[in-house]
C-alpha positions as CSV (number, residue, x, y, z in Angstrom):
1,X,6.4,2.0,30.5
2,X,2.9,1.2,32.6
3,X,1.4,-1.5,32.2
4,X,-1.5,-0.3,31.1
5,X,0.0,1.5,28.3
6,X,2.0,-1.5,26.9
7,X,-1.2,-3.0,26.4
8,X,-3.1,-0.4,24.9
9,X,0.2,-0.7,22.0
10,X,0.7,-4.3,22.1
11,X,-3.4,-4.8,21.5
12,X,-3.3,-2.0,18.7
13,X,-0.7,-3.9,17.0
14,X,-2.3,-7.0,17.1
15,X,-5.6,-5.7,16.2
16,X,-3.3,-4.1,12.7
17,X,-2.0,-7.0,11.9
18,X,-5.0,-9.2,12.6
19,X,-7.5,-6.7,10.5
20,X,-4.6,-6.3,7.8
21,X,-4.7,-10.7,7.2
22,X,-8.5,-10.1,6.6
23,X,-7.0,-9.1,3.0
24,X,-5.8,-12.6,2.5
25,X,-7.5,-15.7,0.6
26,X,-7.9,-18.2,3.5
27,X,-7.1,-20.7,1.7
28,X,-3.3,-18.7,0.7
29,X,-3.2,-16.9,4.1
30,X,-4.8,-17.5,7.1
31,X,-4.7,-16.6,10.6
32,X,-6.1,-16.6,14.3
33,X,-6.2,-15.2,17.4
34,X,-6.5,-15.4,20.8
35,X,-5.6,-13.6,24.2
36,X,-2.2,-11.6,22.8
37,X,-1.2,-13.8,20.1
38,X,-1.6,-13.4,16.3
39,X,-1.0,-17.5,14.7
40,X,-0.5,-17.3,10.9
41,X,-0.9,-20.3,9.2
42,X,0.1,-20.7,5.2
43,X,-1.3,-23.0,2.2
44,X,1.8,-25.3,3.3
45,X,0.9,-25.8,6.7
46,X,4.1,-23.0,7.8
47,X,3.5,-21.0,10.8
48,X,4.3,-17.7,12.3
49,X,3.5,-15.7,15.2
50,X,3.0,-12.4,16.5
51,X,2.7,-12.5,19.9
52,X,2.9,-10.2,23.2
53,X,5.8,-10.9,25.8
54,X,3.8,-8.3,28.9
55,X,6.9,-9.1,31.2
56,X,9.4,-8.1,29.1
57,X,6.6,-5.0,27.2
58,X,7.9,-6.8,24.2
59,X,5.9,-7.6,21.1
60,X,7.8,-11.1,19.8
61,X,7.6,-12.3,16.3
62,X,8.2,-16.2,15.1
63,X,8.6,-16.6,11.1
64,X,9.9,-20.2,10.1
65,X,13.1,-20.6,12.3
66,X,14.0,-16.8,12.7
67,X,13.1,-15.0,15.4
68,X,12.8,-11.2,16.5
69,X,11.9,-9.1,19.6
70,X,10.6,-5.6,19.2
71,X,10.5,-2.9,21.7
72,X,8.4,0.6,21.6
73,X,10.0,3.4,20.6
74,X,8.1,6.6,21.8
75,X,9.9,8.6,19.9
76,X,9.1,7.4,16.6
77,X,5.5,5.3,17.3
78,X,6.7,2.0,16.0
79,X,8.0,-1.1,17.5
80,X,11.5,-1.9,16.5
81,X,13.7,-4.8,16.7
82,X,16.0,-4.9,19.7
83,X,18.8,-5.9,18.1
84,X,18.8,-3.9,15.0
85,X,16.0,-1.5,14.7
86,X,14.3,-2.4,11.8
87,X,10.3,-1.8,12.5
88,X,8.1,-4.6,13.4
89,X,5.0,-3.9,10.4
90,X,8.3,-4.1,7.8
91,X,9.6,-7.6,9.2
92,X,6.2,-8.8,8.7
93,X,5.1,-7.8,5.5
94,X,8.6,-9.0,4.1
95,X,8.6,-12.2,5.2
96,X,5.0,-13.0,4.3
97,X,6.1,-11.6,0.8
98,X,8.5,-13.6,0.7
99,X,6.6,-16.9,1.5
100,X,4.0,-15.9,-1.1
101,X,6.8,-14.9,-3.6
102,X,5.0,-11.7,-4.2
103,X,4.9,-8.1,-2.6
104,X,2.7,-7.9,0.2
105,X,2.9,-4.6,2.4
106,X,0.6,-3.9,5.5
């Protein structure tokens, strides 16, 4: 993939999830941002991150002490897990569900 187009993605996805925690209460959910990286921060003082890897065109997710790496996938528009597949806007929006014990769905 160029270069330039793993950016274009990786900053589109950020952008989503970034405009998506808008939704939130600050004081239940809240999040910032800076150069690639998406740092959500919870009532409880947990953290996750969303972040771009540009070496490996890679968009890395941190949630608590789990871990996933998500690649494009041109064929379907969506990044998915490297190991197995699940899509990267689903990983998300379960495991902030899960923190807030309620259904929460980008």
């Amino acid at each position: 993939m160029e270069r330039k187009e793993f950016l274009a993605l990786a900053d589109a996805c950020l952008a989503r999830v970034a405009a998506w925690l808008e939704r939130f209460d600050p004081d239940e959910v809240d999040f910032s941002t800076s150069d690639g990286v998406v740092t959500i921060e919870f009532a409880d003082h947990a953290r996750y991150v969303l972040n771009r890897q540009t070496a490996a065109d890679q968009m890395w997710f941190a949630a608590g002490a789990r871990a996933w790496h998500y690649v494009w996938n041109s064929s379907s528009k969506c990044w998915e897990c490297d190991k197995d597949r699940h899509e990267l806007y689903a990983c998300i929006s379960g495991v902030i569900s899960e923190k807030l014990g309620r259904s929460v769905g980008i």
